[in-house]
C-alpha positions as CSV (number, residue, x, y, z in Angstrom):
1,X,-15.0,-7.0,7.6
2,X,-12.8,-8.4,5.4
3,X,-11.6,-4.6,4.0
4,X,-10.9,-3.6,7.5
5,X,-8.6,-6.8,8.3
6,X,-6.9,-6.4,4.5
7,X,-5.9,-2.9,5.6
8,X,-5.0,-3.6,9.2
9,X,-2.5,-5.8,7.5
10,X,-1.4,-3.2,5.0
11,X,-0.8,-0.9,8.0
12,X,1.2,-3.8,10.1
13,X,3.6,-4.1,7.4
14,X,4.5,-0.7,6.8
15,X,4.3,0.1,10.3
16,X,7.3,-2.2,10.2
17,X,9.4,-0.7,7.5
18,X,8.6,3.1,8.6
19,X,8.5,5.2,12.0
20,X,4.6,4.5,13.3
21,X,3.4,7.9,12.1
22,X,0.0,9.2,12.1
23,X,-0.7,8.9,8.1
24,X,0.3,5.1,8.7
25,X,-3.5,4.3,7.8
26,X,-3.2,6.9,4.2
27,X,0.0,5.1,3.2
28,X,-1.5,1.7,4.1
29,X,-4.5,2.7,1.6
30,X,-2.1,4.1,-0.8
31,X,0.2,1.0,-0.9
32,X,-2.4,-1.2,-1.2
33,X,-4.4,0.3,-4.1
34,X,-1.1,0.3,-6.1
35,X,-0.5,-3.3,-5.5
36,X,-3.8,-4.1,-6.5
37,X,-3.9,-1.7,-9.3
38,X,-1.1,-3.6,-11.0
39,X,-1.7,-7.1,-9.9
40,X,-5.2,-6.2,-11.9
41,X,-4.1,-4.6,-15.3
42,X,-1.2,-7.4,-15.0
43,X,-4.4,-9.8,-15.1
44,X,-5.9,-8.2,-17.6
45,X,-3.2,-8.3,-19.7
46,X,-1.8,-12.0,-18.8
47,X,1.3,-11.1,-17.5
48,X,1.1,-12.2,-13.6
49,X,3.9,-14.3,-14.3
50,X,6.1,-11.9,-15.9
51,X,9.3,-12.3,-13.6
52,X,10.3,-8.0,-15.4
53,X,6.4,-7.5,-13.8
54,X,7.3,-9.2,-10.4
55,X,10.9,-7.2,-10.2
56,X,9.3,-3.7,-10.8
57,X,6.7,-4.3,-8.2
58,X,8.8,-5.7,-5.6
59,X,10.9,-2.4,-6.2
60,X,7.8,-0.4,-5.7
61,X,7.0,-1.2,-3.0
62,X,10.4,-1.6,-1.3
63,X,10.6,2.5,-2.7
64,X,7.4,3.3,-0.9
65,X,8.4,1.7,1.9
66,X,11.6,3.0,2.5
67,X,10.5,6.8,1.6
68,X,13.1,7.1,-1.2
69,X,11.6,9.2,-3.8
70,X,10.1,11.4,-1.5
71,X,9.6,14.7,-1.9
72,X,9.8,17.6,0.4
């Protein structure tokens, strides 16, 4: 289904930018509600173009990514 493939590719790329772990699949899920948590209120609000918008999520996720942030 398509939800299955849309997560296998959430899970692909941060596979790639963190140590395959078991909660690969949760941070996959996680990621990907965030993105499309802000790409909708961003659409709601007409600002998809909004290079400040762009920036903060590229930073986000890069954060999540890389694990800085994390807490203990």
């Amino acid at each position: 289904s398509f939800q299955s493939r849309y997560l296998e590719y959430y899970a692909g790329a941060v596979a790639q930018y963190r140590r395959r772990r078991k909660d690969t699949e949760t941070m996959a899920r996680v990621l990907s509600s965030a993105v499309e948590g802000v790409i909708h209120n961003a659409a709601r609000r007409n600002m998809l173009d909004a290079p400040e918008l762009q920036k903060q999520l590229g930073e986000l996720i890069c954060a999540y990514l890389s694990g800085q942030g994390a807490r203990a």
